[in-house]
mmCIF file of the N, C-alpha and C atoms, coordinates in Angstrom:
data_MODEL
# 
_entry.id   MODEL 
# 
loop_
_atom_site.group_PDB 
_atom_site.id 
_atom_site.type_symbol 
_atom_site.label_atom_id 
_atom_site.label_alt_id 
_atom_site.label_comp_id 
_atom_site.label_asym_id 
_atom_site.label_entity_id 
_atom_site.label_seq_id 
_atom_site.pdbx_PDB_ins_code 
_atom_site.Cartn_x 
_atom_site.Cartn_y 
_atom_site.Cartn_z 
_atom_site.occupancy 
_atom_site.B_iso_or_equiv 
_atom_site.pdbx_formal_charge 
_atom_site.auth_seq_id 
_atom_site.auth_comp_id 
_atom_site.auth_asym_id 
_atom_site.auth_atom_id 
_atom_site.pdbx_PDB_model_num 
ATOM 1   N N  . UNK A 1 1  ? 101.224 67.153 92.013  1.00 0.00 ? 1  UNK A N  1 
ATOM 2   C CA . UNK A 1 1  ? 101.568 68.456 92.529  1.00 0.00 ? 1  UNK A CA 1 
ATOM 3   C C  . UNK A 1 1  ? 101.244 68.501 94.015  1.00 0.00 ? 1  UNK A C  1 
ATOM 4   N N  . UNK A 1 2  ? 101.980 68.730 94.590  1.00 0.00 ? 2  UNK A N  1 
ATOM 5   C CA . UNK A 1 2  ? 101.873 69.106 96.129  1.00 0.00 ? 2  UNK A CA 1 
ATOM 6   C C  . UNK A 1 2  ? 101.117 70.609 96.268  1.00 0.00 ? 2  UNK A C  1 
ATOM 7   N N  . UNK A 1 3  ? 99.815  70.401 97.048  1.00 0.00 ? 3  UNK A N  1 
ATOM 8   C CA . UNK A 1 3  ? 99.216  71.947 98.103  1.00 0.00 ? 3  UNK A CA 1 
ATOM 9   C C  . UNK A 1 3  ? 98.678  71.696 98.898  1.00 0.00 ? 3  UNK A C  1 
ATOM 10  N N  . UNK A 1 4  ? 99.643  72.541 99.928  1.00 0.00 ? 4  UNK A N  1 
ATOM 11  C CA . UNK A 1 4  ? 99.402  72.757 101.268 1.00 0.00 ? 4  UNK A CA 1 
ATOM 12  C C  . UNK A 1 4  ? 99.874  74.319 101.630 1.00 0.00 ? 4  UNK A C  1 
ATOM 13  N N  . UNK A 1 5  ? 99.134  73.982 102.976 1.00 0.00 ? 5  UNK A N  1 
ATOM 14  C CA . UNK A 1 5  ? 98.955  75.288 103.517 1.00 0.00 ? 5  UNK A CA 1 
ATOM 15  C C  . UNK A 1 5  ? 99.826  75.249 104.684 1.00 0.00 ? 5  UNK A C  1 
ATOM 16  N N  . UNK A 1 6  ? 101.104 76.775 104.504 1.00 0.00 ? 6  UNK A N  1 
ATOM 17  C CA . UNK A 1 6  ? 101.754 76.256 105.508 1.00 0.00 ? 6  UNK A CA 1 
ATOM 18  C C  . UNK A 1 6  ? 101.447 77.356 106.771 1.00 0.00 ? 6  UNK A C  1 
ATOM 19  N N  . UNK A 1 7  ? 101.341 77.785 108.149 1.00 0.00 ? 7  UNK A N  1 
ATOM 20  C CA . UNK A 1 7  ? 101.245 78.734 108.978 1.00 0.00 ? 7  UNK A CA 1 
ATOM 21  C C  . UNK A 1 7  ? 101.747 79.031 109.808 1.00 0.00 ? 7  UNK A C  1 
ATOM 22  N N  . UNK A 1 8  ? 102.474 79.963 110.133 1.00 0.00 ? 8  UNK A N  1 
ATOM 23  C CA . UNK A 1 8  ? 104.025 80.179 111.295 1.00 0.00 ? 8  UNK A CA 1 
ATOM 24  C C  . UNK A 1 8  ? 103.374 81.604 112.223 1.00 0.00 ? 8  UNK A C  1 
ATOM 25  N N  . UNK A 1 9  ? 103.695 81.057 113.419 1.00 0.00 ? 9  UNK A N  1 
ATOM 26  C CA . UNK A 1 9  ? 103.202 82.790 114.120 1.00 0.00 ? 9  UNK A CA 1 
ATOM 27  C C  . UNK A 1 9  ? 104.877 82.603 114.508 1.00 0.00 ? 9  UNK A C  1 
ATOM 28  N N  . UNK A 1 10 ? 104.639 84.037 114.763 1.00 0.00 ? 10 UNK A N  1 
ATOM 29  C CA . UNK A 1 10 ? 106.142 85.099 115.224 1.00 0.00 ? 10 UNK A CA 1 
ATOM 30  C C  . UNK A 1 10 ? 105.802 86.012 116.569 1.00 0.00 ? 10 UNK A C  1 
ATOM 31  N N  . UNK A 1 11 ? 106.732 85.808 117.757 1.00 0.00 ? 11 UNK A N  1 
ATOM 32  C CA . UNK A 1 11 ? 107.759 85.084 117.355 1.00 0.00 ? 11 UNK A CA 1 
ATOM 33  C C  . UNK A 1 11 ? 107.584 83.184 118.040 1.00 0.00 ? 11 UNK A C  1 
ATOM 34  N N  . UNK A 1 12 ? 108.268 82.525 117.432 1.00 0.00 ? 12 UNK A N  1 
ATOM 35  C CA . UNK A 1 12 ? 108.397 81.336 117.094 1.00 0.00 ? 12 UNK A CA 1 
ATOM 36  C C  . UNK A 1 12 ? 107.959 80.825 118.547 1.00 0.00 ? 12 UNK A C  1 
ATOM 37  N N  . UNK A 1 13 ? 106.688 79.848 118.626 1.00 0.00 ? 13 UNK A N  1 
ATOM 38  C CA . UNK A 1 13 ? 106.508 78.835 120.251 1.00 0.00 ? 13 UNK A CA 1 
ATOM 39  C C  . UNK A 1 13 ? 106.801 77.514 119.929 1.00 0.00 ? 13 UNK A C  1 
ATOM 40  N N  . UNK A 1 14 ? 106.699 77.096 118.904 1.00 0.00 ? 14 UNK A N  1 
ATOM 41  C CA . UNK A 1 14 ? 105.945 75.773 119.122 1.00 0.00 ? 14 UNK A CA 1 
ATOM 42  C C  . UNK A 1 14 ? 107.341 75.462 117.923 1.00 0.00 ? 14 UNK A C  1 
ATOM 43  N N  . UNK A 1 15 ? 107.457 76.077 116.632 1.00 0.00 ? 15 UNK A N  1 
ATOM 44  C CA . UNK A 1 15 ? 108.432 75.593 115.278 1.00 0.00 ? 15 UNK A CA 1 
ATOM 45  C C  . UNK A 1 15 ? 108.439 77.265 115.190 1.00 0.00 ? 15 UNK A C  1 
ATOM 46  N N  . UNK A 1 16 ? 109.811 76.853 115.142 1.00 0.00 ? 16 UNK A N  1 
ATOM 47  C CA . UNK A 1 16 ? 110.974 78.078 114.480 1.00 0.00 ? 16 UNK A CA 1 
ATOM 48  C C  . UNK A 1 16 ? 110.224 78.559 113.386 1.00 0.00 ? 16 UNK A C  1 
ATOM 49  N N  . UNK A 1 17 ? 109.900 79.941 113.262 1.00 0.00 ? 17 UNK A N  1 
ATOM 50  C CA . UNK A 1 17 ? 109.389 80.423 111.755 1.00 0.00 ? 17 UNK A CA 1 
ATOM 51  C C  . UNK A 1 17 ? 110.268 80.023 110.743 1.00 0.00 ? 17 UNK A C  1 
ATOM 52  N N  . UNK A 1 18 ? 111.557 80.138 111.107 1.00 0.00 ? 18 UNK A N  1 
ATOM 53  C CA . UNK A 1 18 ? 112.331 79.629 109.706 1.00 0.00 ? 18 UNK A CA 1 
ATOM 54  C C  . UNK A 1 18 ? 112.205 78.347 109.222 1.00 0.00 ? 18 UNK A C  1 
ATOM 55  N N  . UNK A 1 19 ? 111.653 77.637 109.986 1.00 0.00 ? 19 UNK A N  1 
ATOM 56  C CA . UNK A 1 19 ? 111.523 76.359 109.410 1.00 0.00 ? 19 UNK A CA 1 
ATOM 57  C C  . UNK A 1 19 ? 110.277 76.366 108.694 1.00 0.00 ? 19 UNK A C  1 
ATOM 58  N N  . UNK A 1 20 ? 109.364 76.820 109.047 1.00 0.00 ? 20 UNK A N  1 
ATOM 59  C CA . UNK A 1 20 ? 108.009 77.464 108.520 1.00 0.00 ? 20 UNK A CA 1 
ATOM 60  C C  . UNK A 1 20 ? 108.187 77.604 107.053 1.00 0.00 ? 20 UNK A C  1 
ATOM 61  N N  . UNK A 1 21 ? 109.323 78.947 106.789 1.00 0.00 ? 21 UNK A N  1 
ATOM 62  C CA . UNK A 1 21 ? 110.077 80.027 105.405 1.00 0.00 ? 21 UNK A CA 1 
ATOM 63  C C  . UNK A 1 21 ? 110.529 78.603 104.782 1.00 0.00 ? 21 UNK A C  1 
ATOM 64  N N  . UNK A 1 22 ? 111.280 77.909 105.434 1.00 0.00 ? 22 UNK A N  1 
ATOM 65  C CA . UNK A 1 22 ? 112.196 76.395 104.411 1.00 0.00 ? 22 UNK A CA 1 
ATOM 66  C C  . UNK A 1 22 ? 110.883 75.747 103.832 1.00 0.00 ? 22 UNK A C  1 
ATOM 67  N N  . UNK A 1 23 ? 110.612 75.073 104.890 1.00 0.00 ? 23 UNK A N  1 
ATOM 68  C CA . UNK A 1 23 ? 109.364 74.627 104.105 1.00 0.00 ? 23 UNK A CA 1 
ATOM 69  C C  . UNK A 1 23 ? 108.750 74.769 103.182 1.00 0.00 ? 23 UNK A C  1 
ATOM 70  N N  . UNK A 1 24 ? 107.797 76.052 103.085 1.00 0.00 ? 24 UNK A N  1 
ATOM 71  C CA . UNK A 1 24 ? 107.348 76.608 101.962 1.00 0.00 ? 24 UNK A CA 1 
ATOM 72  C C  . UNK A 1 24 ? 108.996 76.905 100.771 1.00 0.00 ? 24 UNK A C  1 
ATOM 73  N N  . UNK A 1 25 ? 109.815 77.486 101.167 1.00 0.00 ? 25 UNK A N  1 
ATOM 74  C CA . UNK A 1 25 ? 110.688 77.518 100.127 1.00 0.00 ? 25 UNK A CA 1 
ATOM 75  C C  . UNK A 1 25 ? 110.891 76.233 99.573  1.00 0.00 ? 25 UNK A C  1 
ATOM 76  N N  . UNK A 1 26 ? 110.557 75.039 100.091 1.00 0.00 ? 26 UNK A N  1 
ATOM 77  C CA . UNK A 1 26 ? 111.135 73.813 99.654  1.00 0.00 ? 26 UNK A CA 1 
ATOM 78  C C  . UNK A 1 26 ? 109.805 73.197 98.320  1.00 0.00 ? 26 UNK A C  1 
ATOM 79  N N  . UNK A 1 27 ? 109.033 73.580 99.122  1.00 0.00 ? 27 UNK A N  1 
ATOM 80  C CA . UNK A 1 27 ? 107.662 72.916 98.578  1.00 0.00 ? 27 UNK A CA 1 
ATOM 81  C C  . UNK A 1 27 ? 107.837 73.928 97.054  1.00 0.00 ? 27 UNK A C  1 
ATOM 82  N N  . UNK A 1 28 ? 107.875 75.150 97.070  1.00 0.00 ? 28 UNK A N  1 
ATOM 83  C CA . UNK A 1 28 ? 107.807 75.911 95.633  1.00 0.00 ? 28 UNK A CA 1 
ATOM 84  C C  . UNK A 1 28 ? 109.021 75.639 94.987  1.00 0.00 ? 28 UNK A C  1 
ATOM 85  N N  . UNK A 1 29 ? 110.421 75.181 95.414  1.00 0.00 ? 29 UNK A N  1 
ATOM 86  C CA . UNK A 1 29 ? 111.290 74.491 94.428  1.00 0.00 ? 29 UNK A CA 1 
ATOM 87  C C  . UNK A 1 29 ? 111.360 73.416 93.649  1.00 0.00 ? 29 UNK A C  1 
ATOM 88  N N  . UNK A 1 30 ? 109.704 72.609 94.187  1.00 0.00 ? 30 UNK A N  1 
ATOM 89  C CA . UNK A 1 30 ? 109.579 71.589 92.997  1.00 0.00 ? 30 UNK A CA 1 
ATOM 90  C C  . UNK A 1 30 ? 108.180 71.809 92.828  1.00 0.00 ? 30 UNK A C  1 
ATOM 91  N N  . UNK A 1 31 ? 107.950 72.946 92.225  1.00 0.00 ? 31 UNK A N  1 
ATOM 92  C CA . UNK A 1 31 ? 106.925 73.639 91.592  1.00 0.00 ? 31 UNK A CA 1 
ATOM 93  C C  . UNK A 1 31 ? 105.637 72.961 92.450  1.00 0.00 ? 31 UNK A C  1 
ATOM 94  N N  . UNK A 1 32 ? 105.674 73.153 93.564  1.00 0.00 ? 32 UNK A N  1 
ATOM 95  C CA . UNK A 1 32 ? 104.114 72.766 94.587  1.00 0.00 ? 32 UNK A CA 1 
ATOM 96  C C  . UNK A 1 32 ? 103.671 73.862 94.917  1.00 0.00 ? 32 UNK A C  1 
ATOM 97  N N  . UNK A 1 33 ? 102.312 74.074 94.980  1.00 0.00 ? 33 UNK A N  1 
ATOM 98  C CA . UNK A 1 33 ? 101.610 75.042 95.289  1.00 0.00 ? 33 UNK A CA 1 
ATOM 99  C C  . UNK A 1 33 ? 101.290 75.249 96.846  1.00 0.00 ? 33 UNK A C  1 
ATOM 100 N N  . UNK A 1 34 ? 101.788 76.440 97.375  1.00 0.00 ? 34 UNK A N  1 
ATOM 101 C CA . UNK A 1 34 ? 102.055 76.874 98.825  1.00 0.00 ? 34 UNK A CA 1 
ATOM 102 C C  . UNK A 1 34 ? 101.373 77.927 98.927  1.00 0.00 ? 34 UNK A C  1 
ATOM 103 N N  . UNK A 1 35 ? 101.081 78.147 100.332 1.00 0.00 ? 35 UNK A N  1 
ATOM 104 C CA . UNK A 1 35 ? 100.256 80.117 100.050 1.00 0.00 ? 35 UNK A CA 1 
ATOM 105 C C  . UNK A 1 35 ? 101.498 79.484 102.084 1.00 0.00 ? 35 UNK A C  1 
ATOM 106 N N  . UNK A 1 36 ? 101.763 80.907 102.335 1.00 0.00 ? 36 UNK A N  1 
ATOM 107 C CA . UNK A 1 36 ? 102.485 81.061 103.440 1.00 0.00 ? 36 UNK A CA 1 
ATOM 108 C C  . UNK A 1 36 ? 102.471 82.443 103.498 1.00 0.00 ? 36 UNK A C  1 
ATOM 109 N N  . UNK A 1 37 ? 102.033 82.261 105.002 1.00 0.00 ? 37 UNK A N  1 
ATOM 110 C CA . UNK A 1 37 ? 101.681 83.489 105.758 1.00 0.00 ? 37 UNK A CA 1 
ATOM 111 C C  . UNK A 1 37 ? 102.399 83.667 107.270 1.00 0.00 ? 37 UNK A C  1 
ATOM 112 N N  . UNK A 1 38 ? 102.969 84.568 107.419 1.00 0.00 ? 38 UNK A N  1 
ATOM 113 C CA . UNK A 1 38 ? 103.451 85.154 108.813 1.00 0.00 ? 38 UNK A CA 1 
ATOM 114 C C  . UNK A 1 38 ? 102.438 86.287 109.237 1.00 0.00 ? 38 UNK A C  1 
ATOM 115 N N  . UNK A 1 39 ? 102.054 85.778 111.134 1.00 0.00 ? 39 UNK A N  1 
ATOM 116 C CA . UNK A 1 39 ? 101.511 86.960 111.914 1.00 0.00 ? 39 UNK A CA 1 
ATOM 117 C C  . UNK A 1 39 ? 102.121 87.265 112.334 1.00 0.00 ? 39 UNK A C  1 
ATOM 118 N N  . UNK A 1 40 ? 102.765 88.353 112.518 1.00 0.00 ? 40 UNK A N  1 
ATOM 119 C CA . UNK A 1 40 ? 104.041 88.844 113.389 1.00 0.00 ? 40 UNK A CA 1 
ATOM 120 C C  . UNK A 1 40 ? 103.187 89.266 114.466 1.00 0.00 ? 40 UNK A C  1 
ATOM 121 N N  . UNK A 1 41 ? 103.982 88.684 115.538 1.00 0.00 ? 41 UNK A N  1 
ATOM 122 C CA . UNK A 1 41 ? 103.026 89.854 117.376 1.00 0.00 ? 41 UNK A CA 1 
ATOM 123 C C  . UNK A 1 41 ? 102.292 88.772 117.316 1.00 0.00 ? 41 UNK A C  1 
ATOM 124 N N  . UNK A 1 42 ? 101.472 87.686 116.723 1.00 0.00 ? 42 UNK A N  1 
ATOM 125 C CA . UNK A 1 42 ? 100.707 86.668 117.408 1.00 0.00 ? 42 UNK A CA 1 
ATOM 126 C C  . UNK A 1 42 ? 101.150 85.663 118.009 1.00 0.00 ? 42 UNK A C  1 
ATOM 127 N N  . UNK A 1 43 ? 100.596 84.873 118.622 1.00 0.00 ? 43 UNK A N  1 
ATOM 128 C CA . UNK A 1 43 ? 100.924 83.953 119.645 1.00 0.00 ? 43 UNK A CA 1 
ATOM 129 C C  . UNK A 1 43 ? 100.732 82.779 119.194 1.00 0.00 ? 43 UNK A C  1 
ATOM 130 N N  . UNK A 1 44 ? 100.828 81.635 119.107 1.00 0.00 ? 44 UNK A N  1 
ATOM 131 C CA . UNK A 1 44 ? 100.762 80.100 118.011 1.00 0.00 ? 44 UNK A CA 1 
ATOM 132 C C  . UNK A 1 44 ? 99.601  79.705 118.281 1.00 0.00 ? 44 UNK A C  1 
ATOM 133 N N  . UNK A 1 45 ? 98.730  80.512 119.173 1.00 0.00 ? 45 UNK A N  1 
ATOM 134 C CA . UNK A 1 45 ? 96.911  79.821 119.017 1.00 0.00 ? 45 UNK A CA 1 
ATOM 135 C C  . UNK A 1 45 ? 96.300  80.990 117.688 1.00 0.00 ? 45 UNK A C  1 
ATOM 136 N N  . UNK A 1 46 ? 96.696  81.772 117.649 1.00 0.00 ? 46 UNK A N  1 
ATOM 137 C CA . UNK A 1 46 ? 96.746  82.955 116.585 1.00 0.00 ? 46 UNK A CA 1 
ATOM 138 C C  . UNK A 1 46 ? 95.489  83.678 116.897 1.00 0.00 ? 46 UNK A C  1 
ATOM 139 N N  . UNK A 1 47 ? 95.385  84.261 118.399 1.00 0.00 ? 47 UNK A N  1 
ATOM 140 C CA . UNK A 1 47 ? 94.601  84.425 119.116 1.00 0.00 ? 47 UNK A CA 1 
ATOM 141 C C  . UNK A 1 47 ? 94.085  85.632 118.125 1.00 0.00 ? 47 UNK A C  1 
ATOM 142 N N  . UNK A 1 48 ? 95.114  87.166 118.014 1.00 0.00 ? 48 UNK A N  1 
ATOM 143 C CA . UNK A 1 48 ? 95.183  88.246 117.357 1.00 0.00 ? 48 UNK A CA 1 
ATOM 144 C C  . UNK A 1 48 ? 94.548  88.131 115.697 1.00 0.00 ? 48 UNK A C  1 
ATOM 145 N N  . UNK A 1 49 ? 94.709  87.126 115.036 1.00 0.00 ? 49 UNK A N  1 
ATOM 146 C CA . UNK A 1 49 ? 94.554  86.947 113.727 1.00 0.00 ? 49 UNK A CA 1 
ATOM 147 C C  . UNK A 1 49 ? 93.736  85.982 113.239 1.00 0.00 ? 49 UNK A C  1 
ATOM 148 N N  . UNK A 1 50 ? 93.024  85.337 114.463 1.00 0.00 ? 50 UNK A N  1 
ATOM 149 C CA . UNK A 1 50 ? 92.185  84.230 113.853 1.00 0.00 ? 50 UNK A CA 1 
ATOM 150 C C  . UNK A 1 50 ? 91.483  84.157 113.035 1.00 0.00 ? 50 UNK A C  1 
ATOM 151 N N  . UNK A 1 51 ? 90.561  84.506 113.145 1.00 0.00 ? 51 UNK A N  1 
ATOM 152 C CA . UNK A 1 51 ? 89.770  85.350 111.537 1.00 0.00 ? 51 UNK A CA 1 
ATOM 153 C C  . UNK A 1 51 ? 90.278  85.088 110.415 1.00 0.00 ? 51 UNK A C  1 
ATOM 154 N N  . UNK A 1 52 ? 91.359  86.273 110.375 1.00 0.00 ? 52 UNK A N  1 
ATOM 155 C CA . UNK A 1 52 ? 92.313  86.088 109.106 1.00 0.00 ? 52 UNK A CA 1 
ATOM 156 C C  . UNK A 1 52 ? 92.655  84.711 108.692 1.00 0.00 ? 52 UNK A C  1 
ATOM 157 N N  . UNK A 1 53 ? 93.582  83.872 109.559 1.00 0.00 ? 53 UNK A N  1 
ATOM 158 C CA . UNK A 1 53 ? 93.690  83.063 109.483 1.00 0.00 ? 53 UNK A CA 1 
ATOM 159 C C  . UNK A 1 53 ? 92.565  81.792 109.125 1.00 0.00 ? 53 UNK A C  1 
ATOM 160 N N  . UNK A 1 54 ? 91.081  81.480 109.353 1.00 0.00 ? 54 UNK A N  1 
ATOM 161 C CA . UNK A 1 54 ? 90.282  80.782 109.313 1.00 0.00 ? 54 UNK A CA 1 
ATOM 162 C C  . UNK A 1 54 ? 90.244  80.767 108.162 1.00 0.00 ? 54 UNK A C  1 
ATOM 163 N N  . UNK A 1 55 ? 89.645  82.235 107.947 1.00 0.00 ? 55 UNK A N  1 
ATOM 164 C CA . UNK A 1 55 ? 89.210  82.831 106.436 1.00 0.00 ? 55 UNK A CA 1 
ATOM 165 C C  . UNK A 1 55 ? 89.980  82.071 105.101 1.00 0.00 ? 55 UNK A C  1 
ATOM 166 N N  . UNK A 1 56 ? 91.059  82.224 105.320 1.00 0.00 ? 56 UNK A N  1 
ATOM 167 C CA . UNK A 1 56 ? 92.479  82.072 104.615 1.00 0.00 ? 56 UNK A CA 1 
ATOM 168 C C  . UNK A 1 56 ? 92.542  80.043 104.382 1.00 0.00 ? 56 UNK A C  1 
ATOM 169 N N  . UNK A 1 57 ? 92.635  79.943 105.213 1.00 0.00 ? 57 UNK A N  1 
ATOM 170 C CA . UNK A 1 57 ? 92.044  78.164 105.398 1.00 0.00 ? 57 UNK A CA 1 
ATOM 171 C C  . UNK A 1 57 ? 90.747  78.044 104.608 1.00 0.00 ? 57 UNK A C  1 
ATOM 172 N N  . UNK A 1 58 ? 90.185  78.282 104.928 1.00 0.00 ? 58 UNK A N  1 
ATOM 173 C CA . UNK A 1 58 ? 88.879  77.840 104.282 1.00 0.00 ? 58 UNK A CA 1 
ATOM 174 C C  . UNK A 1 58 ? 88.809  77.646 102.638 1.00 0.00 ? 58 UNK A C  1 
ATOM 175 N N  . UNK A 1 59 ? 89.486  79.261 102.671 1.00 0.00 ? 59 UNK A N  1 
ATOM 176 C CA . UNK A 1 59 ? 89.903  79.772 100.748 1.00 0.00 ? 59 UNK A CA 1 
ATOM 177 C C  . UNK A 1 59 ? 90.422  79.064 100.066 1.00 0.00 ? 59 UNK A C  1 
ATOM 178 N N  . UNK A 1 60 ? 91.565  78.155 100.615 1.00 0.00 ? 60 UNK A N  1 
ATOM 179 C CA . UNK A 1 60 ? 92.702  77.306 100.108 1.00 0.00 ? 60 UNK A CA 1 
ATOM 180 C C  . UNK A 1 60 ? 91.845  76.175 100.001 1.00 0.00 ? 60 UNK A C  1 
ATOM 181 N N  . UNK A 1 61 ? 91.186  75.625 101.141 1.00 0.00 ? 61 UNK A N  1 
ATOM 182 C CA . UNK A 1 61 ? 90.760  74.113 101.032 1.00 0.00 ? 61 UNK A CA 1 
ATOM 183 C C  . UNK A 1 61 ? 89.549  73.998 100.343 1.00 0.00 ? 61 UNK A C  1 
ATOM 184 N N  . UNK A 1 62 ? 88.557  75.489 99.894  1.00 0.00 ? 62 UNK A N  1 
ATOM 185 C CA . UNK A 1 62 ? 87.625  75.240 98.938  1.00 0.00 ? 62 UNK A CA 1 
ATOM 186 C C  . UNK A 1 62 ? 88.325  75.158 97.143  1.00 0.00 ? 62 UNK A C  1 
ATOM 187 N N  . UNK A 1 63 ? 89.448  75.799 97.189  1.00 0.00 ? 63 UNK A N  1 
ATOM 188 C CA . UNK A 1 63 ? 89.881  76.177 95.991  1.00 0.00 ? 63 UNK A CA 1 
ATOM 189 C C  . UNK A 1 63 ? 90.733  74.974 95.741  1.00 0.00 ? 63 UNK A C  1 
ATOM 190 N N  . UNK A 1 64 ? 91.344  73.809 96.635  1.00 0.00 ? 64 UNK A N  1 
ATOM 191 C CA . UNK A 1 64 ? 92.222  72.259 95.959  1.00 0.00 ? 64 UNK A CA 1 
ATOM 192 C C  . UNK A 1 64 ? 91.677  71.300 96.342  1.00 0.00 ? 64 UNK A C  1 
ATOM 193 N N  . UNK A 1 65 ? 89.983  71.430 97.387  1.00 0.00 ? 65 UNK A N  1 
ATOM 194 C CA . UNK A 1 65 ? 89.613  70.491 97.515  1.00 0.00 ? 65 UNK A CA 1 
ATOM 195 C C  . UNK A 1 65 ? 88.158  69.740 96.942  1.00 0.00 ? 65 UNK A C  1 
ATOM 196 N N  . UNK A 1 66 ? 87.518  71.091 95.851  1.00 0.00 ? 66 UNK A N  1 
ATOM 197 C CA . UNK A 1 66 ? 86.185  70.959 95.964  1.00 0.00 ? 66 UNK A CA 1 
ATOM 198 C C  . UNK A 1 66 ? 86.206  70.844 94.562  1.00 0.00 ? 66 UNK A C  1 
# 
């Protein structure tokens, strides 16, 4: 089973959010476990949402890696 964590800020610097959306859409069409999140208004260091974002990391990699 594939999990990963995928993370897109909006609007798009670095990778197109939609490629971000495919991605994760791709990964859950052969039943892989994804968590995907959009910050809308943040900037791709995820200056506005870091926190959130850390937090959110951490959750995932204690919960498929430990």
């Amino acid at each position: 089973m594939v999990r990963t964590t995928v993370v897109g800020s909006c609007p798009p610097y670095e990778v197109p959010v939609e490629w971000s959306r495919t991605l994760a859409e791709q990964i859950r069409s052969v039943d892989g476990a994804v968590e995907y999140f959009e910050y809308p208004g943040d900037n791709h260091n995820l200056s506005v949402n870091l926190a959130t974002a850390l937090a959110r990391s951490v959750a995932f990699f204690d919960e498929h890696l430990k």
